[in-house]
BAROMAR-23554 format. One line per 3 residues: number of its first residue (from 1); their letters; for each residue x, y, z of N, C-alpha, C. Coordinates in nm, 2 decimals. Each point is the difference from the previous one (the first is absolute). Last residue first. Layout:
N
NUM = A = X Y Z X Y Z X Y Z  ...
***
This chain:
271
271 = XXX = 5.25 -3.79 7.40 -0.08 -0.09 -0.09 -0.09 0.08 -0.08  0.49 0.02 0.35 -0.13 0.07 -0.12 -0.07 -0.12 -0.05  0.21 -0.21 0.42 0.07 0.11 -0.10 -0.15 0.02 -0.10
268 = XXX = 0.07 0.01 0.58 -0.07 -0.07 -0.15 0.06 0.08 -0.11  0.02 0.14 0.42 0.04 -0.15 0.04 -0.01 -0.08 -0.13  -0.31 0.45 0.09 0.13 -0.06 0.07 0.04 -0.16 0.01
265 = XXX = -0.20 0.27 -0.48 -0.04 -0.02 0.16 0.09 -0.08 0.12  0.07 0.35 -0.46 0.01 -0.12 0.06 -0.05 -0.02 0.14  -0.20 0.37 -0.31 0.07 0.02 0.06 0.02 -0.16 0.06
262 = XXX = -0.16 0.45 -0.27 0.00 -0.14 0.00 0.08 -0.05 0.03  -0.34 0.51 -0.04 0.15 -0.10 0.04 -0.03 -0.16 -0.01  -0.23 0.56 -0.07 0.02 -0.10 -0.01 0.09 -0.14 0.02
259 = XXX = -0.22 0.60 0.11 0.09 -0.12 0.01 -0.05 -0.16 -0.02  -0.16 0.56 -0.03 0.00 -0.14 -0.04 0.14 -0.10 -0.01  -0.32 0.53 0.14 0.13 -0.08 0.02 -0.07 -0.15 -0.03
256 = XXX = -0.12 0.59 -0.11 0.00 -0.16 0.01 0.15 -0.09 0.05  0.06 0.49 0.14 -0.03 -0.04 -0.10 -0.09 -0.10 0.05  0.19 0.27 0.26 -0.15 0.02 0.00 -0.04 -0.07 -0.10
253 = XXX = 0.36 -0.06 0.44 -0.03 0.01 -0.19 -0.11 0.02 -0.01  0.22 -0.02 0.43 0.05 -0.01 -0.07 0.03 0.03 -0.17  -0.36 -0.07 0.38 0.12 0.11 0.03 0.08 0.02 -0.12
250 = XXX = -0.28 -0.38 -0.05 -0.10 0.15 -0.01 0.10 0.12 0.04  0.21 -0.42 0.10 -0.04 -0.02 -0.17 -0.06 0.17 0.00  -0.04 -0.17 0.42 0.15 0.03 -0.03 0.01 0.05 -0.15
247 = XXX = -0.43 -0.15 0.19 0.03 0.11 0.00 0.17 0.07 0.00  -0.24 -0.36 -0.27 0.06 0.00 0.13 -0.03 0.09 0.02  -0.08 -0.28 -0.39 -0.09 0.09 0.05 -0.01 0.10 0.14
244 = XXX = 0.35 -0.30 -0.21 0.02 0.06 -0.05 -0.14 0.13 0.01  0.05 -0.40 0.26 0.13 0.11 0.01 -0.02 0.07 -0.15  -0.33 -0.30 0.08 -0.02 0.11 0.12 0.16 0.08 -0.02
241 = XXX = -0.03 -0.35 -0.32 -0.16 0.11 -0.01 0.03 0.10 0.11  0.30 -0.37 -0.05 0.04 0.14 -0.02 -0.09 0.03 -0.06  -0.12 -0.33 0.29 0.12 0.12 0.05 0.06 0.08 -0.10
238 = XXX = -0.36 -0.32 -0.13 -0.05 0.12 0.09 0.13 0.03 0.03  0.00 -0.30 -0.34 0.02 0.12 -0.01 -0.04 0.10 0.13  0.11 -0.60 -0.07 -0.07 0.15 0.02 0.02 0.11 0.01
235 = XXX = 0.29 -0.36 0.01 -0.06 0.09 -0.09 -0.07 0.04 0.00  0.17 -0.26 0.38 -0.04 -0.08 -0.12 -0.02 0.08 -0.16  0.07 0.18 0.46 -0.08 0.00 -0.06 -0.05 -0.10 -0.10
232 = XXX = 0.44 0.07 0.20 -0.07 -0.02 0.08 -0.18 -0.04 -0.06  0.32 0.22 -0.30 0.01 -0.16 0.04 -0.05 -0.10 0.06  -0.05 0.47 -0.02 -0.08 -0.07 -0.10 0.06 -0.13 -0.01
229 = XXX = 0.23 0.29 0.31 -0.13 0.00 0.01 -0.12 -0.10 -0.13  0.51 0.06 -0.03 -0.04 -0.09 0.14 -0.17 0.01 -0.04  0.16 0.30 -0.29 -0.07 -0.15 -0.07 0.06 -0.13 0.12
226 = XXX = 0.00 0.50 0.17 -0.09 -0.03 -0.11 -0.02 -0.16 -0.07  0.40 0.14 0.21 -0.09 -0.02 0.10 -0.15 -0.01 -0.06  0.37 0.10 -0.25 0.01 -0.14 0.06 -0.10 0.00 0.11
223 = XXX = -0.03 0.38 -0.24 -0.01 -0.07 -0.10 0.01 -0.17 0.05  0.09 0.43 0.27 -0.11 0.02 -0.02 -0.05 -0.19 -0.09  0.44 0.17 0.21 -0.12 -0.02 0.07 -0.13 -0.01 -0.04
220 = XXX = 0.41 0.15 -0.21 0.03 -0.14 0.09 -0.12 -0.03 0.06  -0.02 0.33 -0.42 -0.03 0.00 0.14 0.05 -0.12 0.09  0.22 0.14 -0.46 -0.16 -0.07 0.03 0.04 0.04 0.17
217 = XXX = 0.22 0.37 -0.33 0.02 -0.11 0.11 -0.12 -0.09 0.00  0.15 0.46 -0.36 -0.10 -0.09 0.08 0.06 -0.14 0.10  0.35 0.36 -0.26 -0.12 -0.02 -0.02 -0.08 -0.08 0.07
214 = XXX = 0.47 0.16 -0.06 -0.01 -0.15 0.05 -0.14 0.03 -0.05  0.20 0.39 0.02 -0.03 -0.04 -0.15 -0.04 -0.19 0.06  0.01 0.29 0.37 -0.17 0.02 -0.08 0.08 -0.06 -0.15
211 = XXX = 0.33 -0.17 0.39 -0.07 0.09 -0.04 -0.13 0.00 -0.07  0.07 -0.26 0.45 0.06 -0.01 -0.14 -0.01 0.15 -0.02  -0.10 -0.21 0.38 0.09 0.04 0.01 0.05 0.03 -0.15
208 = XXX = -0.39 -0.17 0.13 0.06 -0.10 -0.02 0.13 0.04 0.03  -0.38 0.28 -0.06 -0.04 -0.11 0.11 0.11 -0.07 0.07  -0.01 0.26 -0.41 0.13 0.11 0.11 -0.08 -0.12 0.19
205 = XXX = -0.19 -0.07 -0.48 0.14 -0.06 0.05 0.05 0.02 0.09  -0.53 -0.02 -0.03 0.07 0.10 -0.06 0.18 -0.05 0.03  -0.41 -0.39 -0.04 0.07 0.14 0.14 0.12 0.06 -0.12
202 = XXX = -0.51 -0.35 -0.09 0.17 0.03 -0.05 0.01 0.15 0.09  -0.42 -0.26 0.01 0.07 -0.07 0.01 0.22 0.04 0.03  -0.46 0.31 0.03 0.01 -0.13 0.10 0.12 -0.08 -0.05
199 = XXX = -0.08 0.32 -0.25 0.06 0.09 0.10 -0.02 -0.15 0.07  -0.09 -0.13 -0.41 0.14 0.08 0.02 0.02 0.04 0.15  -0.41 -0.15 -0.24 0.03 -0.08 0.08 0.15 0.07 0.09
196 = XXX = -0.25 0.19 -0.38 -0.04 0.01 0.18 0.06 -0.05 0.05  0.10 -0.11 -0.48 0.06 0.07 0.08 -0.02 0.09 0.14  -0.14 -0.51 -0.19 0.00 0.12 -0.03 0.04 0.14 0.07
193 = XXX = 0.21 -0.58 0.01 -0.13 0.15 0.04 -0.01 0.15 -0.06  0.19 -0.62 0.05 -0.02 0.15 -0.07 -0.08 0.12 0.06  0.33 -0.49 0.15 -0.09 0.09 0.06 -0.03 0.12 -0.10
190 = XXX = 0.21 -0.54 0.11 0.00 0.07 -0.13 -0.07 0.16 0.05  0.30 -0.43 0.25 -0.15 0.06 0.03 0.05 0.11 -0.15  0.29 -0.33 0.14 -0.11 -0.02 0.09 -0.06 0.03 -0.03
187 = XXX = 0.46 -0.11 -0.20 -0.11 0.05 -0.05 -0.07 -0.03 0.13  0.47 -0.11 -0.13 -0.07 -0.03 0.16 -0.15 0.09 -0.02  0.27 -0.07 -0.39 0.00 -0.11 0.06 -0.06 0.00 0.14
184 = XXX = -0.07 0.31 -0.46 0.06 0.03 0.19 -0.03 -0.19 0.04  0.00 0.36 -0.46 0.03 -0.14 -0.01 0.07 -0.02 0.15  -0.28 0.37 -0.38 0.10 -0.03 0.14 -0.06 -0.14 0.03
181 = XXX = -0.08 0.35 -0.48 0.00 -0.09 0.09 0.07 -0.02 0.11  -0.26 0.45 -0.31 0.14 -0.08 0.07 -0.05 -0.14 0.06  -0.20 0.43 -0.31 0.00 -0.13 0.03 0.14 -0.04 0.08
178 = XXX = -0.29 0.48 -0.15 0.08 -0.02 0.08 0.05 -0.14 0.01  -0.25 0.33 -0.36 -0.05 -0.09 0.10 0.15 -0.03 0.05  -0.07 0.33 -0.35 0.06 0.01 0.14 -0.04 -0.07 0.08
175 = XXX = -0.12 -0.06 -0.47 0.13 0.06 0.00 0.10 0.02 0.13  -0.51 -0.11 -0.11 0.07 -0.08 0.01 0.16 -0.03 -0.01  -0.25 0.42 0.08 -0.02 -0.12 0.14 0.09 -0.14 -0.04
172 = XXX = -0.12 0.47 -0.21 0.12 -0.07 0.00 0.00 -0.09 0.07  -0.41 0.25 -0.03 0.05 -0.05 -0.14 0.13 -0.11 0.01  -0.29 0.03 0.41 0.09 0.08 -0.06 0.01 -0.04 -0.15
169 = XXX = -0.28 -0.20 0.38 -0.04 0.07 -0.11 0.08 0.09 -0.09  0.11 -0.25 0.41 -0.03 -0.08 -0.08 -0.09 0.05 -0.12  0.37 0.31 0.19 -0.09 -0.07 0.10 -0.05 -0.12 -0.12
166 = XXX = 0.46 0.28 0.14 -0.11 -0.03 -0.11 -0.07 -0.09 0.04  0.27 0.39 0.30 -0.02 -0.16 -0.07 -0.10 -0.01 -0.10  0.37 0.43 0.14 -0.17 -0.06 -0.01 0.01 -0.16 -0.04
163 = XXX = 0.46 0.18 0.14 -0.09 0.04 -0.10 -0.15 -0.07 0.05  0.30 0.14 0.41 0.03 -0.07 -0.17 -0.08 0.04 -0.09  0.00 0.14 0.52 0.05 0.07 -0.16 0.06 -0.04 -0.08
160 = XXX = -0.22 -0.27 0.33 -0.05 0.09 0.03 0.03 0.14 -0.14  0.10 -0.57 0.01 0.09 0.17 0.06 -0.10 0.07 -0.04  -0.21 -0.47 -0.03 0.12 0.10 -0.07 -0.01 0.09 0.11
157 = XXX = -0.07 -0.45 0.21 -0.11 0.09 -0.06 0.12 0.12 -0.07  0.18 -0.52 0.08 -0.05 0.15 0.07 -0.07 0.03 -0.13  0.14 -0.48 0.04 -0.02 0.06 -0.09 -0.03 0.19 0.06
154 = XXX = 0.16 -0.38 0.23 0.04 -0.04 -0.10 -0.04 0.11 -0.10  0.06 -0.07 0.57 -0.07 0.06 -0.14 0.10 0.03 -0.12  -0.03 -0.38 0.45 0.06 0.07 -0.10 -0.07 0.08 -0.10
151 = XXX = 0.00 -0.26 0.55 -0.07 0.09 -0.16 0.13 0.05 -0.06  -0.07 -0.42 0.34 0.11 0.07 0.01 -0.07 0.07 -0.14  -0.10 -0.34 0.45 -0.02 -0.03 -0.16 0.03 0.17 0.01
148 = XXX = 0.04 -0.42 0.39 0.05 0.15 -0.04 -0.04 0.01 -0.16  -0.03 -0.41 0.20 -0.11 0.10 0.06 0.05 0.11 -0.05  0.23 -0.44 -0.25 0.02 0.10 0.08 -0.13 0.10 0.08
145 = XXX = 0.01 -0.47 -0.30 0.07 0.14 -0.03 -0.06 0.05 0.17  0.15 -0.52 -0.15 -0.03 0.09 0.07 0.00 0.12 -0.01  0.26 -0.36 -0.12 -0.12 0.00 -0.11 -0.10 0.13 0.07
142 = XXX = 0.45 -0.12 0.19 -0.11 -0.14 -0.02 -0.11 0.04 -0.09  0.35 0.29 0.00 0.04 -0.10 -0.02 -0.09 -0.10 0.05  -0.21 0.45 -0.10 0.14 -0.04 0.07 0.03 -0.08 -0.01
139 = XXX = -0.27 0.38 -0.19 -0.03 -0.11 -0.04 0.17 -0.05 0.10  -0.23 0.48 -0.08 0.10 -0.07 -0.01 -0.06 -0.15 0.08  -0.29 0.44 -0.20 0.04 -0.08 0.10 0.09 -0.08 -0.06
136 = XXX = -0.25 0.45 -0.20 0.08 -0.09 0.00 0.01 -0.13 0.13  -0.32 0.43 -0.34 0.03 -0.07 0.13 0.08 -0.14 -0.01  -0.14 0.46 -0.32 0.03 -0.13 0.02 0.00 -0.04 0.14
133 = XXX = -0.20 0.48 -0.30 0.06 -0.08 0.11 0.03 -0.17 -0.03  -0.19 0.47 -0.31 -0.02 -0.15 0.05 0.13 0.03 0.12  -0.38 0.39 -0.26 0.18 -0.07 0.03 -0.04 -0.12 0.13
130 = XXX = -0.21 0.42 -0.41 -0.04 -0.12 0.11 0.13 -0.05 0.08  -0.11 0.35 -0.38 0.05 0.02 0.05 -0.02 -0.10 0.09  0.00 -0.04 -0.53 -0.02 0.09 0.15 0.03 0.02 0.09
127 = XXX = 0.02 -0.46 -0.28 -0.01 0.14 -0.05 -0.08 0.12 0.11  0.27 -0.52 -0.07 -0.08 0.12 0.08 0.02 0.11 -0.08  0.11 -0.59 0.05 -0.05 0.10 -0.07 -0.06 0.09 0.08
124 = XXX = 0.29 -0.44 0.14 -0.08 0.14 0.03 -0.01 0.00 -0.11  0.15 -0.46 0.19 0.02 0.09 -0.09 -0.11 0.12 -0.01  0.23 -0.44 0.33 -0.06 0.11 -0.03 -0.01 0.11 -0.09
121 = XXX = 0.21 -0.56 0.20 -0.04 0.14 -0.09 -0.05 0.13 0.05  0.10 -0.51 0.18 0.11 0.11 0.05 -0.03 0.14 -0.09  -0.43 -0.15 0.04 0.15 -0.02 0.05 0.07 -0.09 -0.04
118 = XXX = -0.40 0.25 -0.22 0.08 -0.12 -0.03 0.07 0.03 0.08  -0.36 0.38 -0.08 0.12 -0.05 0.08 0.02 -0.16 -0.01  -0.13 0.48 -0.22 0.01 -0.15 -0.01 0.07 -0.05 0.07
115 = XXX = -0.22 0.55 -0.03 0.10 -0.11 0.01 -0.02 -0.12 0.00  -0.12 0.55 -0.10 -0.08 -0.12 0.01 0.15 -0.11 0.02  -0.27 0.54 -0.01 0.18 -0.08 0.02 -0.08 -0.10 0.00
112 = XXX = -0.17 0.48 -0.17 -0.03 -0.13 0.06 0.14 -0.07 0.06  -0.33 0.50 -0.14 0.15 -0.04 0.09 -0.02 -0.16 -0.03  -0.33 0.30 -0.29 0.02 -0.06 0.14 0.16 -0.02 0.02
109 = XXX = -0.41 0.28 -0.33 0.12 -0.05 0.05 0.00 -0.01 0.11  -0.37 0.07 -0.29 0.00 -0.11 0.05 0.17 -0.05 0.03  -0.19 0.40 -0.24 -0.07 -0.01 0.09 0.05 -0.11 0.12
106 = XXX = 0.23 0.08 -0.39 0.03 0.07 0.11 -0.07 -0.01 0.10  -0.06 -0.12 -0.46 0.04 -0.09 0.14 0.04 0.00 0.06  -0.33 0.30 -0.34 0.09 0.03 0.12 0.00 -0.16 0.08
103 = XXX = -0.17 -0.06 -0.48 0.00 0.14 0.07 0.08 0.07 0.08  -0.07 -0.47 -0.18 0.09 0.05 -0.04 0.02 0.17 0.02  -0.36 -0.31 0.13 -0.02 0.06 -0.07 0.15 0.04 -0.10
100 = XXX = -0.07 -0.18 0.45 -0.06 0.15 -0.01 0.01 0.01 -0.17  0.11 -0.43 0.12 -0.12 0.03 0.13 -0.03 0.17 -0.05  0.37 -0.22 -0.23 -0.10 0.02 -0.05 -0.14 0.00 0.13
97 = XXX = 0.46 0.15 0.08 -0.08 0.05 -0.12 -0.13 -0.05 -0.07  0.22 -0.20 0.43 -0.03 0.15 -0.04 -0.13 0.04 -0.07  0.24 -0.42 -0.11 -0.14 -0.02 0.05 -0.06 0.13 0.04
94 = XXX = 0.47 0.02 -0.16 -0.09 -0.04 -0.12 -0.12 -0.01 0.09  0.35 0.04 0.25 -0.04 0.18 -0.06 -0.15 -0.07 -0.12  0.16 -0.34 0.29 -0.06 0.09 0.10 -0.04 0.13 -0.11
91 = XXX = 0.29 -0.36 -0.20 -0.16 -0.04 0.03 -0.07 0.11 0.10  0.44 0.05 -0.06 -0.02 0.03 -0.15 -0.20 -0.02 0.05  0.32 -0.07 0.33 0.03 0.13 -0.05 -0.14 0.03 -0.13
88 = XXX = 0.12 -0.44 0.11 -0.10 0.02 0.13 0.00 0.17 -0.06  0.32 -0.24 -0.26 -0.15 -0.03 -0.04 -0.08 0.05 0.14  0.42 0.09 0.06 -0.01 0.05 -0.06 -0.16 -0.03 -0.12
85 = XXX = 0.17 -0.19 0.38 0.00 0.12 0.03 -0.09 0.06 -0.10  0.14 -0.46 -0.07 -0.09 0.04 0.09 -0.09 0.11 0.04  0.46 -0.09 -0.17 -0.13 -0.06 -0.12 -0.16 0.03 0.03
82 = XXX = 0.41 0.07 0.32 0.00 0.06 -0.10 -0.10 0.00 -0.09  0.04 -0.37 0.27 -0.06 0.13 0.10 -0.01 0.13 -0.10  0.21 -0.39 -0.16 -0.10 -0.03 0.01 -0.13 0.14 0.02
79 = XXX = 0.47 0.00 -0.02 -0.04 -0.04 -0.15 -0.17 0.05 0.04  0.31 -0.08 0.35 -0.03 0.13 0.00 0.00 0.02 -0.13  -0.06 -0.45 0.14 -0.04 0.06 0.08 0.03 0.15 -0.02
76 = XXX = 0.28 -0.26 -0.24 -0.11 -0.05 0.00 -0.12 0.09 0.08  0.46 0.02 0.12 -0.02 0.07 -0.17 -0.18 -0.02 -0.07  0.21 -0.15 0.43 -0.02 0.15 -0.02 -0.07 0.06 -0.08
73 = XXX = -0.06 -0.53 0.08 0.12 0.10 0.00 -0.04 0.15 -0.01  -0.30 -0.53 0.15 0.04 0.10 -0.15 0.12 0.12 0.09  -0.29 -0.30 0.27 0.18 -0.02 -0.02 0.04 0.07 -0.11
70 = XXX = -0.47 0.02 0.16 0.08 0.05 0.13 0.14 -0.02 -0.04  -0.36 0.02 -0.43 0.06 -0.04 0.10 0.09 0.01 0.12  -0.30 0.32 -0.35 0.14 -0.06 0.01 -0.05 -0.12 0.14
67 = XXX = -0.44 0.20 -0.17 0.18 0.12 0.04 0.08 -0.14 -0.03  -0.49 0.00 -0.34 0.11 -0.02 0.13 0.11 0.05 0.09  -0.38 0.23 -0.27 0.11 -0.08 -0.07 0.05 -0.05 0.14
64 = XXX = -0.38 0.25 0.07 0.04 -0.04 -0.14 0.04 -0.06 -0.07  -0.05 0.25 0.45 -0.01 -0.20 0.00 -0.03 -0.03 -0.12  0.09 0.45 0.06 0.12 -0.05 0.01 -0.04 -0.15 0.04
61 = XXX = -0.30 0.30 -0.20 0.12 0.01 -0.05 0.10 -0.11 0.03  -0.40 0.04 0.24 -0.05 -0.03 -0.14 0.14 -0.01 -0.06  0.02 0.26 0.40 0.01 -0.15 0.00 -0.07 -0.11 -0.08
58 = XXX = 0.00 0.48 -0.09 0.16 -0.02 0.03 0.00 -0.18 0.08  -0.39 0.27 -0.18 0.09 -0.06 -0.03 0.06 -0.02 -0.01  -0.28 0.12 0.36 -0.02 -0.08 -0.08 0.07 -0.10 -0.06
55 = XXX = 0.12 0.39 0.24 0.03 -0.11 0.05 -0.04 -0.14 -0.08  -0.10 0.46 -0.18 0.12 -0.03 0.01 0.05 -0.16 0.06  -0.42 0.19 0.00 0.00 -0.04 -0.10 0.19 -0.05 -0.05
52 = XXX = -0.15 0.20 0.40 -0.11 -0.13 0.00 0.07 -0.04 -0.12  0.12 0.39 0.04 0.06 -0.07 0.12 -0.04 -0.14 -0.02  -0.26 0.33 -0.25 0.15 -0.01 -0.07 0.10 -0.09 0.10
49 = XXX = -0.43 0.16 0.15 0.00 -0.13 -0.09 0.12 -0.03 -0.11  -0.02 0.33 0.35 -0.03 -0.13 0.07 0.02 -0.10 -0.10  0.04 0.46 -0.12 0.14 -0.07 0.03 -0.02 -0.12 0.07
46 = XXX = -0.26 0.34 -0.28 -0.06 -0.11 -0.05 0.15 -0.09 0.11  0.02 0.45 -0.08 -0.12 -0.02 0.09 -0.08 -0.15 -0.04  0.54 0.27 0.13 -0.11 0.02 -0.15 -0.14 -0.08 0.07
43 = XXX = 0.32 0.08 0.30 -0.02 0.13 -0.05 -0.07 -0.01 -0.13  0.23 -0.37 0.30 -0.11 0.05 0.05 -0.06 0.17 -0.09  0.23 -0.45 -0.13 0.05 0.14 0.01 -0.14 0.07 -0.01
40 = XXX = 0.05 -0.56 0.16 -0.04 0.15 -0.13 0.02 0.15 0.05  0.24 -0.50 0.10 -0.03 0.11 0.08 -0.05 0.12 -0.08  0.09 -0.61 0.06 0.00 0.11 -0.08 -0.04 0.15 0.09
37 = XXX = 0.21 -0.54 0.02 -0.05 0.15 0.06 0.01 0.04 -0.10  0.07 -0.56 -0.01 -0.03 0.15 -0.06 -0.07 0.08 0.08  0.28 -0.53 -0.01 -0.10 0.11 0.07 -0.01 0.11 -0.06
34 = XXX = 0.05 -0.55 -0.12 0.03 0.14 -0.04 -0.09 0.03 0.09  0.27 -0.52 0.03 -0.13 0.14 0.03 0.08 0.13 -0.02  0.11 -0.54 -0.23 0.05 0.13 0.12 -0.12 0.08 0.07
31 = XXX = -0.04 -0.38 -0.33 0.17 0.05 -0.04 0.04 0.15 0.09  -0.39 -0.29 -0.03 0.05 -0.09 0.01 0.15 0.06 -0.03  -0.39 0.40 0.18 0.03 -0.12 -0.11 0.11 -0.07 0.03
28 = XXX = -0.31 0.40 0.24 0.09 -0.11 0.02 -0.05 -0.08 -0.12  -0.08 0.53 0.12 0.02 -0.12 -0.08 0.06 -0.07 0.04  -0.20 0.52 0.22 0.13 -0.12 -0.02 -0.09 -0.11 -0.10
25 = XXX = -0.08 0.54 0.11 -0.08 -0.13 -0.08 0.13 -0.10 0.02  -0.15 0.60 0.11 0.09 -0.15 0.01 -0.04 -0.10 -0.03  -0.08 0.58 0.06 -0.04 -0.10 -0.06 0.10 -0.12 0.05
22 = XXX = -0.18 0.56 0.07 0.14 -0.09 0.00 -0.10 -0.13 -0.07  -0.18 0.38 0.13 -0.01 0.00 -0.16 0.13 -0.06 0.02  -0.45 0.10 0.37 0.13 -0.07 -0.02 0.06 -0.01 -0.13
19 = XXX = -0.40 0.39 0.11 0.04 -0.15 0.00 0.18 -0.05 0.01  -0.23 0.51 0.05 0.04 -0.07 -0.10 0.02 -0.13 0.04  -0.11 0.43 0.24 -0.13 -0.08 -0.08 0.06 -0.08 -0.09
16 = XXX = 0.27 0.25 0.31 -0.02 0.08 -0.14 -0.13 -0.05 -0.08  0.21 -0.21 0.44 -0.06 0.15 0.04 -0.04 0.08 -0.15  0.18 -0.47 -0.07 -0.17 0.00 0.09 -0.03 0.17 0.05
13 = XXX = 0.46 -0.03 -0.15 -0.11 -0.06 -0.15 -0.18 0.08 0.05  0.38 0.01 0.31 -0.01 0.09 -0.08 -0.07 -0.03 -0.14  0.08 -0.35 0.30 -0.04 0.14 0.09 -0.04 0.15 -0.07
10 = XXX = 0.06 -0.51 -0.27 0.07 0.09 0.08 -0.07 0.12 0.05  -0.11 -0.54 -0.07 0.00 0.09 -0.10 0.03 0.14 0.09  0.16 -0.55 -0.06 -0.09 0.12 0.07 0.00 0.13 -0.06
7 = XXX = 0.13 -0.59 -0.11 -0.02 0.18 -0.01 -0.07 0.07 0.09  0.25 -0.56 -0.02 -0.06 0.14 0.02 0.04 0.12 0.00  0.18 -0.55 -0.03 -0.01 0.08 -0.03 -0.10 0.13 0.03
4 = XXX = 0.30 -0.53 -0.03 -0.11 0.10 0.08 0.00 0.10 -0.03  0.20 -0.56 -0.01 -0.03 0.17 -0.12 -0.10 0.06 0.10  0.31 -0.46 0.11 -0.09 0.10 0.00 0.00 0.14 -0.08
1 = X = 0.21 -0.55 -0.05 0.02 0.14 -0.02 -0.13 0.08 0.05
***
C-alpha cells in the first residue's frame, strides 16, 4: 500500500500573512490505516492548532479498538464506524475545551474527515466540510486489474445552501458527526481533502451534461492521473507537492489545500 500525502498553504492565506491552517496525519496499524484532514476555520485564531489537534485525535480514536475484519458484515462494520464517530466527536470538543480553558472552543474549530481503510472496507467519519473520493479498477478473469482506474465521490462537500456544518468544536458535533461504511471489492485508491482541493478535483455537473441538483462530479482527470503519478513515484509526495503548489491550483483557489490518499499498488493486493 502507498500513503501519501501534502499541504500547501493558499494564495490567499500567504497574501493575508497567515500560514497553512490545513493539517493531515495517516496511521498504519495491524488492522488497516487511518487517514485524517483537517481544515481550521480560518476566521477564529487558534485554526492551525485546532487542525493539528483534530487530526491528532481522530487517529488516537480510531486505532483504539480494532476495525472489523475484511469478512465481518454490514452490520458489524457500521456498529463499528458509528461507535467511532461518535467517541472521535466527543474527544475533539472535550480536549477543545480543555486546551482553552473551557472558555472559547471555538477558537480551535476545524473541518475533519478521517478514514480506515481495511480492503474490501472503508469507514469515514466527518464533520464539516471535507470530502472524499474512491478509486476503482476491475479485476479480470486472470487475476489481472485493469490500467484504467475509475473515481467515485463518496462523500461531497455540502450544498452551498444547506445548513452550516458543524465543525469539531460545535456543541452538537457529537450529534452531527456523519459515519458511514463502504464495502468495494475493486477498491484502488482511498483519496481525502480538504475543501481547496474542490476546484482542482471535482467539475461543476452541467461538465457532465447533468443538472446543478446532481451536485459535484470527481474530475476524470484529475484523481487517476494523480495516484498514476505517485505510483510512479513509489510515494513520494513531490507530485502532489508541485500540483497542488501549481500554478493551476493558485487560479483556481485561494484557499489551503490538503490532500491525502491510499492507495493499492499496481499488481499487488493491499497490504
Amino acid at each position: 500500500m502507498i500513503v501519501s500525502g501534502a499541504s500547501v498553504a493558499g494564495a490567499a492565506h500567504l497574501d493575508a500573512g497567515r500560514g497553512c491552517e490545513d493539517a493531515f496525519r495517516a496511521v498504519r496499524t495491524d488492522h488497516g490505516v487511518v487517514l485524517a484532514v483537517a481544515d481550521g476555520v480560518g476566521s477564529r485564531p487558534r485554526a492551525a492548532l485546532g487542525a493539528h489537534l483534530a487530526v491528532d485525535t481522530a487517529c488516537r480514536v480510531l486505532t483504539a479498538v480494532p476495525a472489523p475484519g475484511p469478512d465481518a458484515d454490514a452490520g458489524r462494520w457500521s456498529a463499528w464506524t458509528a461507535d467511532r464517530g461518535a467517541r472521535l466527536a466527543e474527544s475533539c470538543l472535550r480536549h477543545a475545551r480543555s486546551l482553552t480553558g473551557g472558555e472559547d472552543a471555538g477558537e480551535l474549530a476545524a473541518a475533519l474527515l478521517v478514514a480506515l481503510v481495511r480492503a474490501p472496507w472503508v469507514a469515514f467519519v466527518s464533520l464539516g466540510d471535507c470530502f472524499a473520493a474512491v478509486l476503482t479498477r476491475t479485476t479480470g478473469p486472470d487475476g489481472r486489474a485493469e490500467r484504467h482506474e475509475r473515481c467515485h465521490l463518496v462523500l461531497p462537500p455540502p450544498v452551498p445552501d444547506g445548513p452550516p456544518p458543524a465543525w469539531t468544536t460545535s456543541p452538537a458535533a457529537p450529534l452531527r458527526v456523519r459515519t458511514f461504511s463502504l464495502w468495494e471489492p475493486e477498491l484502488s485508491g482511498v483519496v481525502l481533502a480538504t475543501d481547496g482541493c474542490a476546484p482542482l478535483a471535482l467539475d461543476h455537473p452541467s461538465a457532465r451534461g447533468l443538472p446543478a441538483a446532481a451536485g459535484p462530479q470527481p474530475n476524470p482527470r484529475f484523481l487517476p492521473a494523480l495516484a498514476a503519478a505517485l505510483r510512479r513515484s513509489g510515494g513520494a509526495a513531490a507530485p502532489l507537492q508541485a500540483l497542488l503548489a501549481g500554478p493551476a491550483a493558485a487560479e483556481r483557489t485561494g484557499d489551503d489545500l490538503t490532500l491525502l490518499c491510499a492507495l493499492a499498488e499496481d499488481g499487488r493486493e493491499w497490504s
